[in-house]
C-alpha positions in Angstrom: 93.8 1.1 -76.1 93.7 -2.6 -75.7 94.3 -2.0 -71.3 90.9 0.1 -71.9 89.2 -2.8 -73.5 89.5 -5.1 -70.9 88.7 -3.0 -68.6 85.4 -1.9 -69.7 85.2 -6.0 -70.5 85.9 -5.8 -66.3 83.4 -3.6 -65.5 80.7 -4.8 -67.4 81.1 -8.4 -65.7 80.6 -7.0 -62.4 77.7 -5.0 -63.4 76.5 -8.4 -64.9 76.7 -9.9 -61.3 75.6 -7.5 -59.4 71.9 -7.3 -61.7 72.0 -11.2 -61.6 72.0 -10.5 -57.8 69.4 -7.6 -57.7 67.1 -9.9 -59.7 67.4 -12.3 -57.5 66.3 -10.3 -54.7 63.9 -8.6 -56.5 62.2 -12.0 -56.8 62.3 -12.9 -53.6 60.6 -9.6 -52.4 58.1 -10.0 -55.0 57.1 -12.9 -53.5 57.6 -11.6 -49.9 55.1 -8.6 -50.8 52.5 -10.9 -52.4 52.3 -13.0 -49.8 52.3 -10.2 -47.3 49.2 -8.5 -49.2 47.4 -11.8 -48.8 47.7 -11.7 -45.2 46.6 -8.2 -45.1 43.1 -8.9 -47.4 42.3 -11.5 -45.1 43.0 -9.4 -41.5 41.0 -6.5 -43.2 38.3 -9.3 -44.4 38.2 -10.3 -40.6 38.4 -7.3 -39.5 35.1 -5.9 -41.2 35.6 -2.3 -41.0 34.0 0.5 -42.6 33.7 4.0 -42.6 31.6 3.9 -39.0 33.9 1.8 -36.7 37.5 3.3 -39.0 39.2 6.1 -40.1 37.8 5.5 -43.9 36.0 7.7 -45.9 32.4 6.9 -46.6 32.9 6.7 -49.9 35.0 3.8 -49.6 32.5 2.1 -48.7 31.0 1.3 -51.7 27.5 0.3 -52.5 27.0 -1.4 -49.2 26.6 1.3 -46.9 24.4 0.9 -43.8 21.5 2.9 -43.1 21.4 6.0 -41.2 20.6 5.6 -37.9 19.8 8.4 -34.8 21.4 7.7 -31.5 19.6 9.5 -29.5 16.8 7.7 -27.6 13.4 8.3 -27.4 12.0 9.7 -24.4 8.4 8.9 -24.4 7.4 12.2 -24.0 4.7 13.6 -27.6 5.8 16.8 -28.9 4.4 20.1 -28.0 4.0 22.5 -25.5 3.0 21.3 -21.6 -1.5 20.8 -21.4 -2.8 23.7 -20.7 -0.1 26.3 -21.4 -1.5 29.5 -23.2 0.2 29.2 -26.5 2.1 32.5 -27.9 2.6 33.3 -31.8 3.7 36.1 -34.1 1.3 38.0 -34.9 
């Protein structure tokens, strides 16, 4: 009973390291990934996309969206049929 004793007592010291180890690492990654997310706000801040020059959605565009715009040019010419043409309707 007593050889069963110590070695859960065994046991449980090495599972005390070894999560004294993990949360070590996990700090370090923690701070890793925050500064890592910093970087990436600014590059996307710099980078100044939206959903008409990216792959985004619209919608996450959020209140600032630019106007619609045509881009098709104009061609100077007024709308309507050619001077002079006899004009045809439904009758």
């Amino acid at each position: 009973m007593e050889a069963r004793v110590l070695e859960l007592e065994r046991d449980n010291a090495g599972l005390r390291r070894d999560n004294a180890g993990l949360r070590r690492e996990n700090a370090v990654l923690r701070r890793e990934n925050a500064v890592l997310r910093a970087e990436n706000a600014d590059l996307r801040a710099r980078l100044g996309q939206d959903s008409s020059n990216s792959s985004r959605p619209p919608s996450s565009d959020g209140l600032a969206k630019p106007a619609p715009r045509s881009l098709r040019a104009r061609s100077g010419r007024r709308p309507g049929g050619q001077p002079g043409h006899e004009g045809r309707t439904l009758r």
